[in-house]
C-alpha positions in Angstrom: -10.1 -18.3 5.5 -11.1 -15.2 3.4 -8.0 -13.6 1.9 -7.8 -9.6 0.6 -5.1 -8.7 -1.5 -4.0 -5.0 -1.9 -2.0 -4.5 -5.3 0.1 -1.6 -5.9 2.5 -1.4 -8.8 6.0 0.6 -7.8 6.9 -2.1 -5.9 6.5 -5.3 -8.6 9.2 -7.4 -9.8 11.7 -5.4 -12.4 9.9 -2.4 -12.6 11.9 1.2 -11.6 10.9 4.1 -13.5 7.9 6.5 -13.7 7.5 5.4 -17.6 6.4 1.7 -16.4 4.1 2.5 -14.0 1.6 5.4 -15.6 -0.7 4.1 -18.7 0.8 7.2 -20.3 4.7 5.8 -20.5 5.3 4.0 -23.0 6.5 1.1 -21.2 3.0 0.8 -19.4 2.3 -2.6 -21.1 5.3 -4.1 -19.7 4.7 -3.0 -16.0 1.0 -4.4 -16.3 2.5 -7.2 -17.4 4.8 -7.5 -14.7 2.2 -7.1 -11.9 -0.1 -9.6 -13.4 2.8 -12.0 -12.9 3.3 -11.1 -9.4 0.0 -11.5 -9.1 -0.6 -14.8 -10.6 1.9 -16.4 -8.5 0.5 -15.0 -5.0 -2.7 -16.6 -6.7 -0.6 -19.8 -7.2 0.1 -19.9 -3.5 -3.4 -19.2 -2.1 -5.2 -21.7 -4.7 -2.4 -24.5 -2.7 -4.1 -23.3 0.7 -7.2 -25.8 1.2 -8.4 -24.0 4.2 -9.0 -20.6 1.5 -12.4 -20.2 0.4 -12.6 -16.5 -1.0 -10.0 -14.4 -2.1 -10.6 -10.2 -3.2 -7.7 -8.5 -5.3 -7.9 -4.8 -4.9 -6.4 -2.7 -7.3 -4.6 -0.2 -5.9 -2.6 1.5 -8.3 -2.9 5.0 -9.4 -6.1 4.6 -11.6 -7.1 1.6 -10.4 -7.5 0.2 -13.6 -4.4 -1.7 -13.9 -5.6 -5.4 -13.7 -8.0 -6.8 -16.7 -10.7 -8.9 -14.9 -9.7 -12.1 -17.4 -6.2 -11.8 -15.6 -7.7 -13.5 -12.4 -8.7 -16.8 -12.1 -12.5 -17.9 -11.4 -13.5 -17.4 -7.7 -11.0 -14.9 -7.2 -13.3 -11.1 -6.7 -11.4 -8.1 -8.3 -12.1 -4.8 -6.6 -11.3 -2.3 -9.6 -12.1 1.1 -10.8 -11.0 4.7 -8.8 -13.2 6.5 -6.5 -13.6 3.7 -3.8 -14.7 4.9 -0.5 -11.5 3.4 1.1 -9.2 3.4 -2.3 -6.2 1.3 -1.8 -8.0 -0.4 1.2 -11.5 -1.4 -0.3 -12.6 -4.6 0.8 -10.5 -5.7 3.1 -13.4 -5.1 5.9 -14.5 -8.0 4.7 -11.5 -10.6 5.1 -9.7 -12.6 7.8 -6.3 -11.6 6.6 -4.7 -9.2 4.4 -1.9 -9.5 1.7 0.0 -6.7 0.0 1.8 -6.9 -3.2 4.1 -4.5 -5.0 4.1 -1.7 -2.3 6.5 1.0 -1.8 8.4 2.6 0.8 7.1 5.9 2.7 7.7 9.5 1.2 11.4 10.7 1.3 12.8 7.0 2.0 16.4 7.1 0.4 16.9 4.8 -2.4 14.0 3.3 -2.4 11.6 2.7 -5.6 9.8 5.5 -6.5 9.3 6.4 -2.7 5.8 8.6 -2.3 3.2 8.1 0.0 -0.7 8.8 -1.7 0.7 11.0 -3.8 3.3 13.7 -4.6 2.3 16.4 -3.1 2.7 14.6 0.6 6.7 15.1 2.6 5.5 13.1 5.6 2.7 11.4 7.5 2.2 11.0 11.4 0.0 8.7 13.2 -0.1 9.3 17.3 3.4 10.3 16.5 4.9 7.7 14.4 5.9 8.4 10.8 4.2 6.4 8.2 3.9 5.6 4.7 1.3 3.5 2.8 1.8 0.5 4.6 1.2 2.2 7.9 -1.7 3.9 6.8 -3.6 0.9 5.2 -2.4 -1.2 8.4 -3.9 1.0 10.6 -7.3 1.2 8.7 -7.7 -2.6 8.8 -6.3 -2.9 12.1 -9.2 -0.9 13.0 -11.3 -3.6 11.1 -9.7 -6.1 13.0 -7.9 -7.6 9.7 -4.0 -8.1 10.2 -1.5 -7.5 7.6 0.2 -11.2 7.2 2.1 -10.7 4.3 4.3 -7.7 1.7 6.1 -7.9 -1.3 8.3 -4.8 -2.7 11.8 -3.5 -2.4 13.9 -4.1 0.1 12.9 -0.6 1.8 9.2 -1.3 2.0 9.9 -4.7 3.5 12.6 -3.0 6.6 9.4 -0.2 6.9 7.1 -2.9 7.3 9.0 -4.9 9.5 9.5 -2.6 11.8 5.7 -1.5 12.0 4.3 -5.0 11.5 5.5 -7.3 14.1 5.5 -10.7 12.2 4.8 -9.7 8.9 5.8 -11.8 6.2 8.3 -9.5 3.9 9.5 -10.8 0.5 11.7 -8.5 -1.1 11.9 -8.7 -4.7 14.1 -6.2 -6.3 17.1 -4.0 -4.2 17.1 -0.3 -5.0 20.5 1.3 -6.3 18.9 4.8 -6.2 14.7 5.8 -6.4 15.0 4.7 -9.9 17.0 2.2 -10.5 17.7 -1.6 -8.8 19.5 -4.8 -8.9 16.4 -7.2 -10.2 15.5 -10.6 -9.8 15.2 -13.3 -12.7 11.6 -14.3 -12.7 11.8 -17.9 -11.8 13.3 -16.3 -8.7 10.6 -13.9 -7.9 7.8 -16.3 -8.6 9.8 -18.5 -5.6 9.6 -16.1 -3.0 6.2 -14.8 -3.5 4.5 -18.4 -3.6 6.7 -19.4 -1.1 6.6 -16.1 1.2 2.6 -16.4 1.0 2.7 -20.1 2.4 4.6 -18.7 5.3 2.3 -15.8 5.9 -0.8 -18.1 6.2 0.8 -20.6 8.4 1.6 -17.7 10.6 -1.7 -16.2 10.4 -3.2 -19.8 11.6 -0.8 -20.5 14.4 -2.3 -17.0 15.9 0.9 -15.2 15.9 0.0 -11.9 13.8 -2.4 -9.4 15.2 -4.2 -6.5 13.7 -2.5 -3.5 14.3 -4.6 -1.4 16.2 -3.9 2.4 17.4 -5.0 3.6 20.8 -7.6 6.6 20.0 -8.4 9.1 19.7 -6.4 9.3 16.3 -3.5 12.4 16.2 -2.8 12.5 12.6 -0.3 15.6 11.3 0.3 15.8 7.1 2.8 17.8 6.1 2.6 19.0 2.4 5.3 20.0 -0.2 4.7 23.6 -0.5 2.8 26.2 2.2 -0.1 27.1 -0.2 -0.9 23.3 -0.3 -1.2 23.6 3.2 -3.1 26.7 3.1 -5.6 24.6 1.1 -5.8 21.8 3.6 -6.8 24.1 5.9 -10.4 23.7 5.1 -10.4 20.2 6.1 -13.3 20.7 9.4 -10.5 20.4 12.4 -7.6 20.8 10.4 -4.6 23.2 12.8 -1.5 24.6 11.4 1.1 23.3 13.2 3.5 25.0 11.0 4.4 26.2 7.5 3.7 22.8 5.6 2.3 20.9 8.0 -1.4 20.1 9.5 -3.0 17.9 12.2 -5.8 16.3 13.0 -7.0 14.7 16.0 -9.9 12.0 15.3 -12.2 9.9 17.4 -11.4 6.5 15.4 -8.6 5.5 12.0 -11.5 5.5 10.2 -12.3 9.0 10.4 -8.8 9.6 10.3 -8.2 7.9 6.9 -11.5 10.0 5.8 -9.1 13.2 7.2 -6.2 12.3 5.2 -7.9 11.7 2.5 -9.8 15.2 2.6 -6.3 16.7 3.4 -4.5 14.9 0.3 -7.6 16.2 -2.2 -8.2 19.5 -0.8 -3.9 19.9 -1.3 -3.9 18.2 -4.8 -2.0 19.9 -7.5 0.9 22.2 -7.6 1.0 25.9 -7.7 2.4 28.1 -10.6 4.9 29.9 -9.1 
């Protein structure tokens, strides 16, 4: 079995706040710290699994550059760096299964941990209709690939997003939000529990048959609505890009890849706020 792992950091054990999460806050070092863990024990779990015989670990967290390569053990692949063809999804064209770890609910998700989805200039994200985050998106990409998503650590918001996207998904919520920055957390010992134990579940699923990529009937109708008009005024150069109104643009594309190539071109082409 050839496992990818997807890492993110906004949802990973104890973190809340912007200032554990960016290398410039100055409680960077703790957050790294705490997503190693995270790590380390879903690494635990798939080392227990005899029928595994390649993991990747793709770090998918703002820079990408969050995960030192001696902080995975030998034979695991790290997948590192910004500027990956597929970013958050790199690699995982290349597995039976998929894992993520420390993801985040969708873009205006009430109390939820540091909700967003890409980045902050994005309100909202439609595929063939249905509203999406993260999850969805990177689900849909591998669905396409024909990799399902078995398993997802995070808050308790991601885990009810994914659940209701993801039929079968293994969820393993490690922190309940109080408000987008704050949470009731988990003592480690605790955490490390459900994620090794959570991970065991996912595979057994995966081998019984009972988790399926999800897959989107095509052509792709993708719509991204942005914070502000002028963003949207600058995703407008995106080739088939229609204003469907004030904020908000769609897309209709053959395939999810070409779709995730869309958003993507939407998402740069919008980056950055205006002055006034």
């Amino acid at each position: 079995m050839k496992v990818w792992i997807s890492i993110d950091m906004e949802g990973i054990s104890g973190l809340v706040d912007r200032d554990q999460l960016l290398p410039d806050g100055r409680r960077y070092e703790i957050g790294r710290e705490a997503m190693i863990k995270d790590l380390t024990s879903v690494l635990k779990a798939l080392q227990e699994e005899s029928d595994v015989n390649a993991v990747w670990v793709n770090d998918s967290h703002n820079g990408m550059l969050n995960i030192p390569a001696e902080a995975v053990p030998e034979g695991v692949h790290l997948i590192t760096g910004g500027a990956k063809q597929w970013s958050m999804n790199q690699g995982v064209d290349r597995a039976d299964v998929a894992l993520y770890i420390g993801y985040h609910a969708r873009a205006g998700t009430p109390a939820a941990i540091m909700d967003h989805t890409y980045s902050g200039e994005i309100a909202s994200v439609t595929l063939n209709g249905q509203e999406v985050g993260e999850t969805g998106i990177n689900a849909a990409l591998a669905g396409y690939w024909n990799v399902p998503v078995a398993f997802i650590s995070g808050d308790s918001e991601v885990v009810r997003e994914a659940k209701s996207l993801l039929p079968g998904i293994e969820g393993v919520v490690v922190k309940y939000p109080v408000s987008r920055r704050a949470a009731e957390v988990l003592p480690r010992l605790e955490v490390d529990r459900r994620l090794i134990d959570g991970v065991h579940r996912a595979l057994e699923k995966f081998r019984q048959g009972s988790l399926k990529p999800w897959r989107l009937s095509e052509p792709i109708r993708l719509t991204v609505s942005l914070m502000t008009a002028e963003m949207a005024d600058r995703a407008m150069y995106c080739p088939g890009a229609k204003r469907q109104d004030g904020r908000t643009v769609a897309l209709e594309e053959p395939n999810m890849e070409e779709a995730f190539r869309a958003f993507f071109t939407v998402m740069a082409l919008s980056s950055g706020r205006p002055l006034y």
